[in-house]
NUKOL-118892 format. One record per residue: residue in three letters; x, y, z of N, C-alpha, C, O in turn. Coordinates in pm, whole numbers, plus 50000, padded with zeros to 5 digits. Layout:
<sites>
ALAXYZXYZXYZXYZ;...
</sites>
This chain:
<sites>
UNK863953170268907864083162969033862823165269117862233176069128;UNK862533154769168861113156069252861323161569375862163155869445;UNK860803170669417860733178869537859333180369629859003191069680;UNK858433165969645857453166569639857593163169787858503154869796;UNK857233165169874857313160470033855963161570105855243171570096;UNK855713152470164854373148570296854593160670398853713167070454;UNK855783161970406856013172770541856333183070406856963182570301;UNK855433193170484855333213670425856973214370504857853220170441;UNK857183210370593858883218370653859803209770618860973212370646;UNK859493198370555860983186570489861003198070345862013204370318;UNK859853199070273859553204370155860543220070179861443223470103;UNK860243225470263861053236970256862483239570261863033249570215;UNK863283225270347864343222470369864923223170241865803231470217;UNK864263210870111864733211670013864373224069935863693219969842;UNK864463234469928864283243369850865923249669825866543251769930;UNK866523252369716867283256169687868413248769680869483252469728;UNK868123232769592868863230269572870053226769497869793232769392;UNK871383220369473872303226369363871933219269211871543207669196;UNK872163228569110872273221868956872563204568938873413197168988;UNK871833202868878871973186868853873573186468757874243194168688;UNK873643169568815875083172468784875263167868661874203165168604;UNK876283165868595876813158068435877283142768462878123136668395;UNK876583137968569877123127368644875443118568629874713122768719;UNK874973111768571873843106368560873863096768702872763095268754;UNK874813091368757874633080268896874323089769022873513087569111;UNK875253101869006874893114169097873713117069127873303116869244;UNK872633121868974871633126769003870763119969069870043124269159;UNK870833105469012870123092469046870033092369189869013089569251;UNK871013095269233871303094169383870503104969445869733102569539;UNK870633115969400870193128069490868623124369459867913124769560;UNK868063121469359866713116969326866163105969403864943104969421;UNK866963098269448866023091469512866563094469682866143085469756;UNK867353104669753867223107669832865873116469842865313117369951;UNK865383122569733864473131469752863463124369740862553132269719;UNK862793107669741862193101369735861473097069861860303096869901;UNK863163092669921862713092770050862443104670141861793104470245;UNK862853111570103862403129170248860733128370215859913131270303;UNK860413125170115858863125770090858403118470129857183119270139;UNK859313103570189857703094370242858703092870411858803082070471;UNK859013099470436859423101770562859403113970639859573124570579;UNK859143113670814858333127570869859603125170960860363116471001;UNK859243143070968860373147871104860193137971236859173134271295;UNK861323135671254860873129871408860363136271544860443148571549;UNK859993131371626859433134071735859103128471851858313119371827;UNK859283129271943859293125372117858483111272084858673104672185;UNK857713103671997856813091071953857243088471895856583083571804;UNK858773088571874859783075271798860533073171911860743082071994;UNK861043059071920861703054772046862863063972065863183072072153;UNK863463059171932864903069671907865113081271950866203085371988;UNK863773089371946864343101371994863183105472118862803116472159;UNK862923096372144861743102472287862583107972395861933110372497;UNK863793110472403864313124172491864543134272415864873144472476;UNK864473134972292865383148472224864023150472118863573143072031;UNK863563165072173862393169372152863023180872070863523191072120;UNK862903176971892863213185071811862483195571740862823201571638;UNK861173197171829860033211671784860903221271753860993223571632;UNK861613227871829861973245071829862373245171731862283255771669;UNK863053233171664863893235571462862823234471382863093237871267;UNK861593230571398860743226971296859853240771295859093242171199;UNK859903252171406858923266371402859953274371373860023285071433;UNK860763271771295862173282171237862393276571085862583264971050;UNK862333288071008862553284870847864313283670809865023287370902;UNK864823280370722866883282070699866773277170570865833270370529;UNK867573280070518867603280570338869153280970333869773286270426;UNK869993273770195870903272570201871583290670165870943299470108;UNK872703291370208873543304970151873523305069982873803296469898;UNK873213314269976873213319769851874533329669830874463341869849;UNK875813322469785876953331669759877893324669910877493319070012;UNK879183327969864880223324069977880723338370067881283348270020;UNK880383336370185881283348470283882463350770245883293342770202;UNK882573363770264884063367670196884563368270395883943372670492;UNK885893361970383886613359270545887653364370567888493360170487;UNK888133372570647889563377370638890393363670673889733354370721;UNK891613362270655892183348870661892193347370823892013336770883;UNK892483361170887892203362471068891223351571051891623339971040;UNK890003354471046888923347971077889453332671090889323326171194;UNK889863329471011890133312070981891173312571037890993301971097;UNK892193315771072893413313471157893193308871268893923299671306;UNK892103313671356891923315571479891553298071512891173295371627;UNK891623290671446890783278071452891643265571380891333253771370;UNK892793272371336894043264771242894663256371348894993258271465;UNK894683248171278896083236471307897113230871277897203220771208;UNK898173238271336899693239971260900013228471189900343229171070;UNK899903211271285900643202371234899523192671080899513181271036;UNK898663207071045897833198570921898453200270793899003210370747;UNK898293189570744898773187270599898613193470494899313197470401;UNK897173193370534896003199270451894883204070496894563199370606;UNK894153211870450892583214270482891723222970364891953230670272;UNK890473215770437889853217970350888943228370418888883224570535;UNK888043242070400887453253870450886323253670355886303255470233;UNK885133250270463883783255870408883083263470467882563259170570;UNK882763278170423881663285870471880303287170468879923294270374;UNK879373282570543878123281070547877753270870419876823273470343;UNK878573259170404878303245870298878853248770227879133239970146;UNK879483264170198880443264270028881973263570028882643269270115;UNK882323258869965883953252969953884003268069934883243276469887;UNK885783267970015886413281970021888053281369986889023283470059;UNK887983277369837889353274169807890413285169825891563282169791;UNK890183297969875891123309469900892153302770049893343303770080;UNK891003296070109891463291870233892083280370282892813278570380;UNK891563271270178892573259370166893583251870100893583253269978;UNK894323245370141895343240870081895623223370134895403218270243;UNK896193217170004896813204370033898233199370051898573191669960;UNK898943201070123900183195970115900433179970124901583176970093;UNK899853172570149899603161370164900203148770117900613139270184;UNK900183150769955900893139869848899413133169868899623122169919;UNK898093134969851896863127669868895643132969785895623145269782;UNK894753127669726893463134669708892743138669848892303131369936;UNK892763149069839892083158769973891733170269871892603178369839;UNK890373171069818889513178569749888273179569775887693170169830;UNK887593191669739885873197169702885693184569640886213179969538;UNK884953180369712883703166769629883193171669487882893163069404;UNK883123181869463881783189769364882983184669269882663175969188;UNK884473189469267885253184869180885633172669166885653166969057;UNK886013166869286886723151369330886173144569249886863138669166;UNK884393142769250883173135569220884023131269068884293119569041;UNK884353142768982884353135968790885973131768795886283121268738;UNK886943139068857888243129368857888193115968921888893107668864;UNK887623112269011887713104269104886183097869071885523093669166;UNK885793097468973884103090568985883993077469000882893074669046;UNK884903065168972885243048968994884813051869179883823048769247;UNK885913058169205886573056769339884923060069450884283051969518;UNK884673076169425883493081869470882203074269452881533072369554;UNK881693068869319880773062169295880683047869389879603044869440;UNK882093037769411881963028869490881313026169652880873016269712;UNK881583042869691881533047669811880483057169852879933053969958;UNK880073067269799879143080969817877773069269847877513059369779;UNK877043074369971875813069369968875533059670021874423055570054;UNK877123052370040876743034670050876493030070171876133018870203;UNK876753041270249877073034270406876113042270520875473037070611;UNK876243058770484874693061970554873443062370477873043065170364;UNK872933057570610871053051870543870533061270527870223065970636;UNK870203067770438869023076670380867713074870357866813083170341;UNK867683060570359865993050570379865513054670463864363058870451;UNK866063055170566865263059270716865343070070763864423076570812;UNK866713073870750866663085970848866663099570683867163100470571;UNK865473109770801865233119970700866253131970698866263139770603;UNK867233133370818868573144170769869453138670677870023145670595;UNK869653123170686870693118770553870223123370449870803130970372;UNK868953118270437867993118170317868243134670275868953135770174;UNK867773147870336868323157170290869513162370270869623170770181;UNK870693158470351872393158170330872383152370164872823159370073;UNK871833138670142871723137570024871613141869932872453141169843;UNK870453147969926869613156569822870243165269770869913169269659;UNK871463171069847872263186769840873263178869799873893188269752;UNK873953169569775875293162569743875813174669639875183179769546;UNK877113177669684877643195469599879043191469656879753181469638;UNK879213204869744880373206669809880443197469921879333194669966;UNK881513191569984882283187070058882863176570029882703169169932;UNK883983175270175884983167470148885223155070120884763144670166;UNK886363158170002886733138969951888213138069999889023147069978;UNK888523125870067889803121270114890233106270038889853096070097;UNK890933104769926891513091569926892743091069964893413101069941;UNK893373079870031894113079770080894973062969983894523051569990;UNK895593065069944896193052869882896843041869886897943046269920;UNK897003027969874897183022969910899063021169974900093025069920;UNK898883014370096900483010470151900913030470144901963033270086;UNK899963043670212900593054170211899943059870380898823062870420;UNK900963059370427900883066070583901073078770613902183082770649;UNK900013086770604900173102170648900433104070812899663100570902;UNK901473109370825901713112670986900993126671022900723129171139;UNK900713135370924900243152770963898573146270958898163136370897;UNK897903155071039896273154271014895903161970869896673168970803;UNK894343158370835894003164770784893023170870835892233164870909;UNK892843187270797891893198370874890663195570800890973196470681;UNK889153192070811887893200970763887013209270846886283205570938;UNK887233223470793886713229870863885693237770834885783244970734;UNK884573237970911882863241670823882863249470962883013246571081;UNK882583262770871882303276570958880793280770910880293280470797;UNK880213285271047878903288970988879263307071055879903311971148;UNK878123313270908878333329070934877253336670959877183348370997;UNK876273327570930874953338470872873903329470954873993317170961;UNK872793337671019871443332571048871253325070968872043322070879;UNK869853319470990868913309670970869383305470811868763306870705;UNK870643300270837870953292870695871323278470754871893274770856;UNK870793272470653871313255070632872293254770550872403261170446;UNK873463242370626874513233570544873893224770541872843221570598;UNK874933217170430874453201170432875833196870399876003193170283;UNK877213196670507878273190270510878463175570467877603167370502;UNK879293172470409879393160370349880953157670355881753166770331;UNK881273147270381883023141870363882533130270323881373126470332;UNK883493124570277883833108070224885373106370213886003112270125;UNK885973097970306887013099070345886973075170302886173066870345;UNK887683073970249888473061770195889843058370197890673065070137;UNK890103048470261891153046970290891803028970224891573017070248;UNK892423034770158892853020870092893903009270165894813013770235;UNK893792996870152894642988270221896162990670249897132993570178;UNK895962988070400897602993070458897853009670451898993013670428;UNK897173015470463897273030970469896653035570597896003027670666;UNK896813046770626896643053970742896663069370740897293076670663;UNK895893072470835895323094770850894883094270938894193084870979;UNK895123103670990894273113171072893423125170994893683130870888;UNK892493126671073891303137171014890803144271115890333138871215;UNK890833152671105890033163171243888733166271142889003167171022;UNK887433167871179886443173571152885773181671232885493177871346;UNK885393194771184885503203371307884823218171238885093225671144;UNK883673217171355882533227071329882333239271445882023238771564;UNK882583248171372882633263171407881773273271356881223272671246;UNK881593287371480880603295171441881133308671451881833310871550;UNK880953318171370881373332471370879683337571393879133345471317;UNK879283333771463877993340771507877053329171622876913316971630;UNK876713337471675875093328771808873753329571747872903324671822;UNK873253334371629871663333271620871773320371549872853315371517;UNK870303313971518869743302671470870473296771328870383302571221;UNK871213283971349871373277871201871083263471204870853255571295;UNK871173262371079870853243971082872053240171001872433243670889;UNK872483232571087873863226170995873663203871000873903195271084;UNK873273203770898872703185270882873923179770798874333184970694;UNK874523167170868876193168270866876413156270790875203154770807;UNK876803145170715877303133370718878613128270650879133130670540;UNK878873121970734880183118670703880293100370673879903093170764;UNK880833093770539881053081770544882633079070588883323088770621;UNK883203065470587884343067070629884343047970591883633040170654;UNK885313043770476885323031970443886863024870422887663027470332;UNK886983016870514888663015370554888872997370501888642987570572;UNK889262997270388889912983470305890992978870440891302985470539;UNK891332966770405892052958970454893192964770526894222968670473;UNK892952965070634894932967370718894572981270739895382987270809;UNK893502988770694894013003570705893713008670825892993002170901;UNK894313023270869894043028370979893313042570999894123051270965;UNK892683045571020891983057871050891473065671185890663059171251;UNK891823077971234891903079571346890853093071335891583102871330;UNK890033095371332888753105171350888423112971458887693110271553;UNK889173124971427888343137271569887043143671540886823148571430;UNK886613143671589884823154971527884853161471654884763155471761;UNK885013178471638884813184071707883713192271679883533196271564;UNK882573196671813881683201771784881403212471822880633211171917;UNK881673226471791881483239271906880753252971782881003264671754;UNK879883243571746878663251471730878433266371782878893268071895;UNK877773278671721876903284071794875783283371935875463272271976;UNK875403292171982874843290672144873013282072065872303273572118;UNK872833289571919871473290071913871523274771784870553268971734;UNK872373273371772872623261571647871583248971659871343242971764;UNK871073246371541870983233271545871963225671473872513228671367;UNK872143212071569873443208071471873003186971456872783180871560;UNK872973181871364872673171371361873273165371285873213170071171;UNK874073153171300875143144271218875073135271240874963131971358;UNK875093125571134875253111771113876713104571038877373109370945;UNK876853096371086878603090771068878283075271007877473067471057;UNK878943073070912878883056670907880333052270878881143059070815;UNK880493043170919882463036770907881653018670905880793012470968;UNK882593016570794882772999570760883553000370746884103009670687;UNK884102989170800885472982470853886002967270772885462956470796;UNK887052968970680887302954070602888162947570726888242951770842;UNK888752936370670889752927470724890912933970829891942936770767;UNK890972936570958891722934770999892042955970997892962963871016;UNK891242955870978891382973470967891332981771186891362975271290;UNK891272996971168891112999871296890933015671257891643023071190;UNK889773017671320889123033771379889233033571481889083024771566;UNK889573045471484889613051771625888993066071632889753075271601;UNK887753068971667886913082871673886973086971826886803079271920;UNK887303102971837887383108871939886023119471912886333127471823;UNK885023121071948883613132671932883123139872014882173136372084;UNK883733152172020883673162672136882243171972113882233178972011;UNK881513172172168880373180372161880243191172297879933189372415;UNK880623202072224880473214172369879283226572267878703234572341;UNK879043227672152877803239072107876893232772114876873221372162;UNK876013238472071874883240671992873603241972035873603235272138;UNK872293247372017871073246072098870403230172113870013223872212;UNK870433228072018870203209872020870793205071955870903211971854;UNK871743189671944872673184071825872303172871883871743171071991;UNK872803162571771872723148371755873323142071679873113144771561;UNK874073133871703875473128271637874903114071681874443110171788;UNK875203105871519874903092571515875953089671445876423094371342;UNK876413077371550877503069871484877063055371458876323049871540;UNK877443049471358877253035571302878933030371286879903037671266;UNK878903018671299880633012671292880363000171252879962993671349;UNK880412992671136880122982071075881662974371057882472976970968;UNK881832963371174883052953871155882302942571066881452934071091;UNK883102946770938882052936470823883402925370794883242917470701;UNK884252924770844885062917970833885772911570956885412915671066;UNK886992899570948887542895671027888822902871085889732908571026;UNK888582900671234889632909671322889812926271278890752933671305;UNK889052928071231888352948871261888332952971398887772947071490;UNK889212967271409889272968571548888192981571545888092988171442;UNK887472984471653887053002571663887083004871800886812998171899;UNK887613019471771887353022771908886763040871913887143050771851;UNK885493038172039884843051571998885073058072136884913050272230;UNK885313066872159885593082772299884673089972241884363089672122;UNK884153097772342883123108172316883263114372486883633108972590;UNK882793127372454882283136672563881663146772524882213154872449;UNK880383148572570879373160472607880033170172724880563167972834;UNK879763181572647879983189572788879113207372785879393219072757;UNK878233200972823877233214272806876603221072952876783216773066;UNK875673234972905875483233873009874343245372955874263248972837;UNK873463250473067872253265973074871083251072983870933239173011;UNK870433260572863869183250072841870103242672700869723244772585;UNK871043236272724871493231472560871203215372611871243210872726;UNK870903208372476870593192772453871713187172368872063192972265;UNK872243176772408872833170272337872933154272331873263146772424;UNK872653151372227872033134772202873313131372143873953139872081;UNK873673121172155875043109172104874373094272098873993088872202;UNK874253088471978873603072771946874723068171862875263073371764;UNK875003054171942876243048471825875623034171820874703031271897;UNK876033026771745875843012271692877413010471663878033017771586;UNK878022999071739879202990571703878552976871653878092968871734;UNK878542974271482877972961571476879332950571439880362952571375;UNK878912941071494880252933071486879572921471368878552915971409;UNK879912918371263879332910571194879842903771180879172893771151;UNK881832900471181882202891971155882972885671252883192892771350;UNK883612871171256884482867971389885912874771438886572879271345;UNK886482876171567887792879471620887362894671555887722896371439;UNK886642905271620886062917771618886342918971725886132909971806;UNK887342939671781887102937571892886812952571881887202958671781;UNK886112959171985885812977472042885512979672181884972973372271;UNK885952988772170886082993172309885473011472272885713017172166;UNK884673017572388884073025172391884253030472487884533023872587;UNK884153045172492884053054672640883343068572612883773077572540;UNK882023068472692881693082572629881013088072782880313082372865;UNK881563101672776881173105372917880553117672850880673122372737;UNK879533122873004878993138972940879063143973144879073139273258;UNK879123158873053879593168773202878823175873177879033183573083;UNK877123176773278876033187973230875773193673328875683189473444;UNK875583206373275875593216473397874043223973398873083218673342;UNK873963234473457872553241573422871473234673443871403226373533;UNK870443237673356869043227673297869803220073202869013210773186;UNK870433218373155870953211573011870593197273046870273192573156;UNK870743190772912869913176272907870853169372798870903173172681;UNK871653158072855872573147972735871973134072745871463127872838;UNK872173131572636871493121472616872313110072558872583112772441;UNK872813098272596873323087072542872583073872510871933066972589;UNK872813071672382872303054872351873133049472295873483054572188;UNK873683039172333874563030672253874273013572262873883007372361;UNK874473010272177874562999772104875082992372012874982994671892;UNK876072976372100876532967672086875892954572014875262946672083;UNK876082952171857875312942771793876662928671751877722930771691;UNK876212915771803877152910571803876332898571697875482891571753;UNK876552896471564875642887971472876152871571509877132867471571;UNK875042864671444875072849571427876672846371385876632847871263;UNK877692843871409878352836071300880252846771371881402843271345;UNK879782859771460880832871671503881322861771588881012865071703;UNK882132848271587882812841871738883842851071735884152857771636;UNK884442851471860885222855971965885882871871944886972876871916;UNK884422876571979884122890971973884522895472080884092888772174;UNK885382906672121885772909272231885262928772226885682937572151;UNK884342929472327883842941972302883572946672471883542937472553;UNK883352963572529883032970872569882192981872569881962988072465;UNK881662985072686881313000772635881063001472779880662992772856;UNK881503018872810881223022672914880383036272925880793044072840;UNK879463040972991878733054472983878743062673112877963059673202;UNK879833076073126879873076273219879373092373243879643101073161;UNK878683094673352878103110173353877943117673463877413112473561;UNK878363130673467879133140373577877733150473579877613157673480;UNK876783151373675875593159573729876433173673779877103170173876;UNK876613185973756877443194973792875743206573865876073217873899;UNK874293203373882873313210573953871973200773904871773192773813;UNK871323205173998870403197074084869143195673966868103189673994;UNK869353201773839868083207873761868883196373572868263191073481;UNK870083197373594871193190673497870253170573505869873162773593;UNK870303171073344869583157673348870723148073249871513152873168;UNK870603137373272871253125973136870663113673156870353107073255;UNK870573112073014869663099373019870203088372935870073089872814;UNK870593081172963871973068272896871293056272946870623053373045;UNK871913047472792870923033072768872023029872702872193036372599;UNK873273017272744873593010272691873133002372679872422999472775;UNK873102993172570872972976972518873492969272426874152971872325;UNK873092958072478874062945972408872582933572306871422929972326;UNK873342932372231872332925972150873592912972099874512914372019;UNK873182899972181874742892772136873992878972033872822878872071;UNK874102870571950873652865471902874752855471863874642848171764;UNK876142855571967876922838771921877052833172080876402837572175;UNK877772825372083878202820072217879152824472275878972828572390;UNK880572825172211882152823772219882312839772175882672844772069;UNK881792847172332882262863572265882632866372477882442859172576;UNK883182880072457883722883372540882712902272544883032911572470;UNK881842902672620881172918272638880812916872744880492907472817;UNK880942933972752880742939972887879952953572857879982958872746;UNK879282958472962878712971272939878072979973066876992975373106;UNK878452989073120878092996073211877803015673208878043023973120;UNK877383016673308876583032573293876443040573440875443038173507;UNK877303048873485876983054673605876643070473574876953075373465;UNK876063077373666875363089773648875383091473798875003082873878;UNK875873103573830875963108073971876443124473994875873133273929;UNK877273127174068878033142874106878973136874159879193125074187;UNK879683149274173881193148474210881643138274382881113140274491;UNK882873126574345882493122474474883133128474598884343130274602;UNK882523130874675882863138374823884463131674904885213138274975;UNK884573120774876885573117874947886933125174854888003127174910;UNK886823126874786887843129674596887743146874646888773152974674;UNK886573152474653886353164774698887633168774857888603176374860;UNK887033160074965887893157675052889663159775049890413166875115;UNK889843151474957891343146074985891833165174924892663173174969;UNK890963166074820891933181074773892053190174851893003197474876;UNK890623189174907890863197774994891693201075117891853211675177;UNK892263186875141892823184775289894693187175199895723187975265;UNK894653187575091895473194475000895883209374988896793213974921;UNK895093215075060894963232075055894553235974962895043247174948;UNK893803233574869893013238374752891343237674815890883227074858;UNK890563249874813889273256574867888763243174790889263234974714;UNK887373245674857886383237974781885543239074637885073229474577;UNK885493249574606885313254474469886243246774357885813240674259;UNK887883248774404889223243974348889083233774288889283230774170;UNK888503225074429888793209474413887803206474304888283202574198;UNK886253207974315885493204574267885513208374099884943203374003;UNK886333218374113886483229273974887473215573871887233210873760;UNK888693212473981889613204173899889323191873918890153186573845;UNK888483179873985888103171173949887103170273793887303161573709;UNK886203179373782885193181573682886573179573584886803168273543;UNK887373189573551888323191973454888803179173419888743176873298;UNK889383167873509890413159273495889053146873423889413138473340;UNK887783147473465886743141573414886733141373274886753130273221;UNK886723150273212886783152873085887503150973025887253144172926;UNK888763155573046890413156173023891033137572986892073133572934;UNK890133132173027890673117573013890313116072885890973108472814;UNK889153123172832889003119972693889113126172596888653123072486;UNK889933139372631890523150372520891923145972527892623148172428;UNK892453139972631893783134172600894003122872471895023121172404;UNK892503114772459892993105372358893283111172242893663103572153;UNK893203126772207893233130972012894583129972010895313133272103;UNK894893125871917896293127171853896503139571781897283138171686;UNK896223147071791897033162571740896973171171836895873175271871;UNK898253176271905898803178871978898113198472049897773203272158;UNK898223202971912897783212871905896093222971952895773233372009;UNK895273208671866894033207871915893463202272059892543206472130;UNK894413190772074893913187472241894383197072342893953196372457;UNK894953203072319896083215872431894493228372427894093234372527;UNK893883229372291893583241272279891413233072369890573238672440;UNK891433227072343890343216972368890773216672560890003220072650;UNK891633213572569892013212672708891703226572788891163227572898;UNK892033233472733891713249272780890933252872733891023265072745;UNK889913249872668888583249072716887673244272770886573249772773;UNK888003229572841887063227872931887493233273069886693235673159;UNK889253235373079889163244173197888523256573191888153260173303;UNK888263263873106887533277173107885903272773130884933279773160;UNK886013258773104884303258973108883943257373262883123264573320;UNK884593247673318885093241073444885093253473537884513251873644;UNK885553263073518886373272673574887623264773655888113270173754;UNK888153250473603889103250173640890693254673684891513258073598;UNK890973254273811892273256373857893703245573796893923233573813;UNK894543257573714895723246373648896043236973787895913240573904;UNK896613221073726897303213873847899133223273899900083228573841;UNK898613219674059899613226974149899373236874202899953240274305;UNK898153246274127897653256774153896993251574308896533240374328;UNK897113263574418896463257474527896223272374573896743283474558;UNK894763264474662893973276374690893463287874626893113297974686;UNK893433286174498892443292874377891493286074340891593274274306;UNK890363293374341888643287874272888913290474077887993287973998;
</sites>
């Protein structure tokens, strides 16, 4: 396999990577991901894309994948469990940790490394197809490593009511993952999926994430990505979801770690009457960055999405939103949204948000707006004239800011535990509580 790269630090990324497989379309694949990392350079503040999110500090730091799996007391992984899951799947620093997981499901919910030769029709139709590795150079290396992670088929006319857990724990310094799911969902079926990234340590890692997500006719899919990284993490993910006939996503993407992250979502309505709908919230704060870029492309007619992504930055911290609404030649009566909304919590706290609309029929229905401000004084007011101090008020407006969009997850367990943490972040006061900061 060619490991030949323009960039000395793409070149190092790939070092150590897994045994070629007994899968000749596999290797093919990882080969010409490694094609492209070679004629493609790290980005930098002189690409449009990322001229706010200044990714130097990862490029003067070396990370190499783990060599060997952490041994975990099951404590360790408990602490992060979710009662009402079906199944889950546990990876430590990129390596499947079958001690720790289990499927109850009635579903394929397996290690890719295995899934890949039972399931190779299914995997082969799908692996690769939907995030671009042409362009962007973290797919391109997520690629390259194609090994461990998660495969979800879900079968046709079969409705899972329990979620399914993936959970990627990082343990060790300056090590790289290269997380991977492929989650398929066959016509008239339905899941939930929590995806959800955790750290048993604060020094430096690189965790480069992607997830596809390909939903046939009628099906339903409901997507949490939670992000709570390490303090020193780099964390960078890319998402792609195509949408058949009449299908519906629904992604909830919580980002509260990491030293810098970037989560790209793509949502391809390649079919007629595809619904999506994307929630997001940032909530950072001291010197952390966090970038969120989505594309809702609507390609075909009677498409509809609706969007809400707010960020709550505190400190120096810096969030960053771009989104983008693509409505093609031929998409009539597209009915779409997006809103960008952002909570200034000190005077030094920056966000920088660019919705747009790119519409290209006549007979569509969009909208799109973006406010950025601090807390409003009259809202401040009323609590206060409530008997709750001023600290209180301001503490539990911030909270209820957020809270609008940890309410949308559907697992009960995780939004309760998500909820109490942005009051801890907040230093929010529970409601009723009066006259406590």
């Amino acid at each position: 396999m060619n490991t030949v790269s323009t960039s000395p630090y793409l070149a190092g990324l790939l070092q150590g990577q897994p045994p070629a497989s007994p899968l000749t379309w596999l290797n093919e694949l990882r080969a010409n991901a490694v094609d492209r990392v070679g004629a493609l350079t790290v980005p930098t503040t002189r690409d449009e894309d990322w001229r706010f999110t200044d990714i130097s500090p990862l490029t003067k730091l070396s990370f190499q994948p783990a060599q060997g799996a952490a041994q975990l007391a099951p404590a360790a992984i408990e602490q992060w469990a979710i009662p009402e899951a079906a199944a889950r799947l546990v990876f430590v620093d990129g390596i499947y940790a079958p001690g720790h997981s289990f499927n109850r499901a009635g579903l394929t919910v397996e290690n890719l490394a295995s899934g890949v030769s039972r399931h190779g029709a299914a995997v082969q139709a799908h692996l690769g197809r939907y995030a671009d590795f042409e362009r962007n150079v973290f797919t391109a290396v997520n690629t390259a490593f194609l090994h461990d992670g998660a495969l979800i088929l879900v079968p046709r006319d079969t409705a899972l009511a329990a979620p399914v857990h993936l959970l990627f724990i990082a343990t060790r310094k300056h090590a790289a993952s290269y997380p991977r799911c492929l989650i398929v969902a066959e016509s008239g079926s339905a899941v939930t999926v929590v995806e959800d990234y955790v750290a048993l340590q604060s020094e430096a890692y690189f965790t480069s994430a992607v997830t596809e997500l390909a939903l046939t006719g009628n099906a339903e899919v409901h997507h949490v990505r939670v992000q709570r990284e390490g303090a020193e993490a780099f964390h960078f993910a890319n998402c792609a979801v195509s949408l058949a006939q009449a299908s519906r996503y629904h992604s909830v993407s919580i980002a509260l770690g990491g030293r810098i992250s970037r989560h790209n979502l793509a949502a391809l309505l390649a079919a007629e009457g595809a619904e999506c709908r994307l929630d997001g919230l940032a909530l950072i704060g001291g010197q952390q960055l966090a970038d969120s870029h989505t594309l809702i492309d609507h390609a075909s007619p009677r498409g509809s999405s609706r969007q809400l992504h707010k960020c709550i930055v505190d400190g120096a911290a810096r969030a960053v939103f771009n989104g983008n609404i693509m409505v093609r030649p031929g998409a009539q009566r597209t009915d779409s949204s997006q809103s960008s909304r952002n909570l200034l919590l000190s005077a030094r706290a920056r966000v920088d948000t660019k919705p747009q609309l790119e519409i290209f029929a006549d007979d569509v229905k969009c909208a799109h707006g973006a406010t950025v401000g601090q807390l409003d004084v009259d809202e401040v007011f009323y609590l206060k004239s409530r008997g709750l101090s001023d600290t209180a008020a301001r503490n539990l407006l911030t909270y209820a800011f957020g809270a609008e969009v940890i309410e949308r997850i559907p697992v009960a367990s995780l939004r309760n535990r998500l909820e109490q943490t942005v009051m801890e972040r907040t230093h929010a006061a529970a409601p009723g509580a009066e006259g406590k900061p």
